[in-house]
N, C-alpha and C positions, 0 to 999 in steps of 0.2 A: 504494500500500500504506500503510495508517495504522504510523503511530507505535508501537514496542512499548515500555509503561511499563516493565513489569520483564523482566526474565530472569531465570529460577532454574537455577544452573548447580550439576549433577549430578554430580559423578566416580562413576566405579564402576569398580569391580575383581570378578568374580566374585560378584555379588550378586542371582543367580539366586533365592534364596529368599524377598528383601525386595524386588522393585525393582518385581514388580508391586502392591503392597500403598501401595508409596510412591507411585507414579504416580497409582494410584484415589486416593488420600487426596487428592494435591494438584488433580485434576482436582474434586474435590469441592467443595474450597475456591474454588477458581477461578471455578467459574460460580457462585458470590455474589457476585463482583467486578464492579465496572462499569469497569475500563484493561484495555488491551491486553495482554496475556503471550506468552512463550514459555518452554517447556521445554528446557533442551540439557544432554541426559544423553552426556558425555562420557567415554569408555568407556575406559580404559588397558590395552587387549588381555585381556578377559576371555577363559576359557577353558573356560569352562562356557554355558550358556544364555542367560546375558544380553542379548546382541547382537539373538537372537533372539526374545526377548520385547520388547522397545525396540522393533526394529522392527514386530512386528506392533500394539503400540501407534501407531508413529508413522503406520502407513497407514489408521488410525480417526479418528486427532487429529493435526492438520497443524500444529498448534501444540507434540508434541513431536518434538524434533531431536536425531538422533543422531551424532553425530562419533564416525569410528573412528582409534582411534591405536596405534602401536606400546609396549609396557609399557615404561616408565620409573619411573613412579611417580606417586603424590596428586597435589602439585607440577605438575609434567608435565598434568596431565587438568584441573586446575584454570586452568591458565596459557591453554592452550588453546581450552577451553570460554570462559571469559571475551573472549578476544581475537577469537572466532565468535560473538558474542551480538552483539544489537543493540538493546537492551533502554536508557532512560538511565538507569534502576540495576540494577545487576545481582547477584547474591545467591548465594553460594554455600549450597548446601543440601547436607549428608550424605545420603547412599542412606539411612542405616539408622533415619528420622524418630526420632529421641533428642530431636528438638523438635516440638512439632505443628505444619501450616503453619499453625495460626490467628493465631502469636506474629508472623508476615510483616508484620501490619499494622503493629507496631511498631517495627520496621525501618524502613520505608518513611514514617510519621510523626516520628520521629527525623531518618532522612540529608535530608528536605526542611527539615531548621531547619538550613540552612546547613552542612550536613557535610559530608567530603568521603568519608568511610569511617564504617560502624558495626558493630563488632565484638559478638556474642554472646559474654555472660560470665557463667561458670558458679559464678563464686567474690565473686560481689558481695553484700550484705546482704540485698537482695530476691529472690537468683534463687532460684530452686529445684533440690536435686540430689538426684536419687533413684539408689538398689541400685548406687552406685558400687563397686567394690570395692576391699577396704582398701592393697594394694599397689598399684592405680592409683593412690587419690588421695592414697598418700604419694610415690611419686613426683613427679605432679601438682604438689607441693609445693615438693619438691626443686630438678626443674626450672624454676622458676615463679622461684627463689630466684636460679639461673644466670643464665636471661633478665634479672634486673634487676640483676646485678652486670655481664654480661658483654655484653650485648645492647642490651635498650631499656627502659628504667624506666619506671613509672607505671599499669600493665596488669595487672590479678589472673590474667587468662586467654586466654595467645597462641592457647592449640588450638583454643580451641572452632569446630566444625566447620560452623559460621553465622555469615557475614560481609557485609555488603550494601555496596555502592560505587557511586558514580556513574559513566556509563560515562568521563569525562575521567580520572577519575582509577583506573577498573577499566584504561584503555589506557596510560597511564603507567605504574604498577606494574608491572601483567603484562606490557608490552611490555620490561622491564629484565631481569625475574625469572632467577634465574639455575639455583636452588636446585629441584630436581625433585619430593624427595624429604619426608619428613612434613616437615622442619624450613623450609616455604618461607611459612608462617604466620607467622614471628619477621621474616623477611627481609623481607614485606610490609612489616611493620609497620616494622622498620627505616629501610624506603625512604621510607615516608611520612614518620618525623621527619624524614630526610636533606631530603627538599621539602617539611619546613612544611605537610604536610598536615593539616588538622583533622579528629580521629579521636573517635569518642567511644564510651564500653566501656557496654553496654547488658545489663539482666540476661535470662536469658534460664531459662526450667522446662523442666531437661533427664533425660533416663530412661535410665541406662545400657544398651545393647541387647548381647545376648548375639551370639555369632557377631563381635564387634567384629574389625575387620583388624588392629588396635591392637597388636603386641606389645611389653608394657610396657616391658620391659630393653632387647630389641634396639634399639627404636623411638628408647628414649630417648637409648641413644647415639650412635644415626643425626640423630640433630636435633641434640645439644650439637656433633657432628663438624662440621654443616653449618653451626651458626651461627656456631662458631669462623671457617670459610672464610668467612661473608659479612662478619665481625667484618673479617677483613685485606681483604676486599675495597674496604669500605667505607673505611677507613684510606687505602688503596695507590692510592683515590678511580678504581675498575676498574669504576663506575655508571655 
């Protein structure tokens, strides 16, 4: 079996409406490439149609993979999906393309100059952010302001839902991961400073999509909860 260059790993939670939209889009992209891929749309116990659509995709295209898991959380699907790729970079992708895959190239020309992680960032001087809305990206703000008191300095944009890694350093991380839940973005990143990983924040032209899982108050106290825990875990040296 040849070598798979990348993987693009999927979470989904009930994404019935956008997942077949996303799949054609990146199969599009895909056969202009000349490396190897795979898809692995890792599913967090959807409860609508999704499973169902994945698979009748995967027995057309043997190149997309569907992992079914019990509902925990993003975290959880993502942690997963990564540590089932086989890809030697592996790229977290949002179901609900707020990025187009043609930005992938960039990713992938970036982590090969020596990276070991390359984050999509929504708040850098070149990116682009479109129909954000205005209580997200004051929020956004807020917590962005947490992260570098309380977290890890140096990052305009923990969330953004486009991340690419090498797979050494995609099995490191996510084989630690502890954090399930939205706030397992900060924890990544945490863990990388913890080993000295060389990270680098890349801008990225993103479209906010309606129907977002995102709930902005709940969500964002569920992440400040989470990073507080990884904050003492990190201390109490429990990595």
């Amino acid at each position: 079996m040849n070598e798979i260059f990348l993987s693009v790993v999927i979470p989904t939670f009930n994404e019935q409406k956008r997942i077949v939209q996303t799949l054609d889009q990146l199969l599009v992209y895909f056969s202009l490439q000349h490396y190897t891929w795979e898809i692995v749309i890792s599913d967090d116990g959807s409860t609508d149609n999704t499973v169902i659509l994945v698979e009748q995709w995967s027995q057309k295209h043997p190149n997309i993979h569907l992992l079914l898991l019990p509902h925990k959380g993003k975290g959880w699907a993502v942690k997963n999906g990564m540590l089932k790729s086989n890809g030697i970079y592996r790229l977290m992708f949002d179901a609900d393309m707020s990025m187009d895959p043609c930005q992938i190239e960039n990713f992938l020309i970036r982590i090969q100059q020596n990276c070991d992680v390359v984050i999509g960032s929504r708040n850098l001087k070149e990116s682009v952010k479109q129909d954000e809305p205005l209580l997200r990206k004051l929020m956004g703000r807020l917590f962005n302001l947490f992260v570098q008191i309380f977290a890890v300095k140096g990052y305009l944009d923990t969330q953004c839902g486009y991340k690419c890694f090498t797979s050494q350093s995609a099995e490191k991380l996510f084989g630690m991961q502890k954090i399930w839940g939205w706030g397992f973005d900060v924890e990544i990143l945490m863990l990388c400073k913890q080993f000295h990983l060389h990270v680098e924040e890349m801008p990225v032209s993103w479209h906010h999509q309606l129907d977002s899982k995102v709930r902005v108050l709940s969500s964002t106290f569920s992440i400040i909860m989470e990073v507080l825990v990884t904050r003492i875990r990190i201390l109490s040296k429990k990595y």
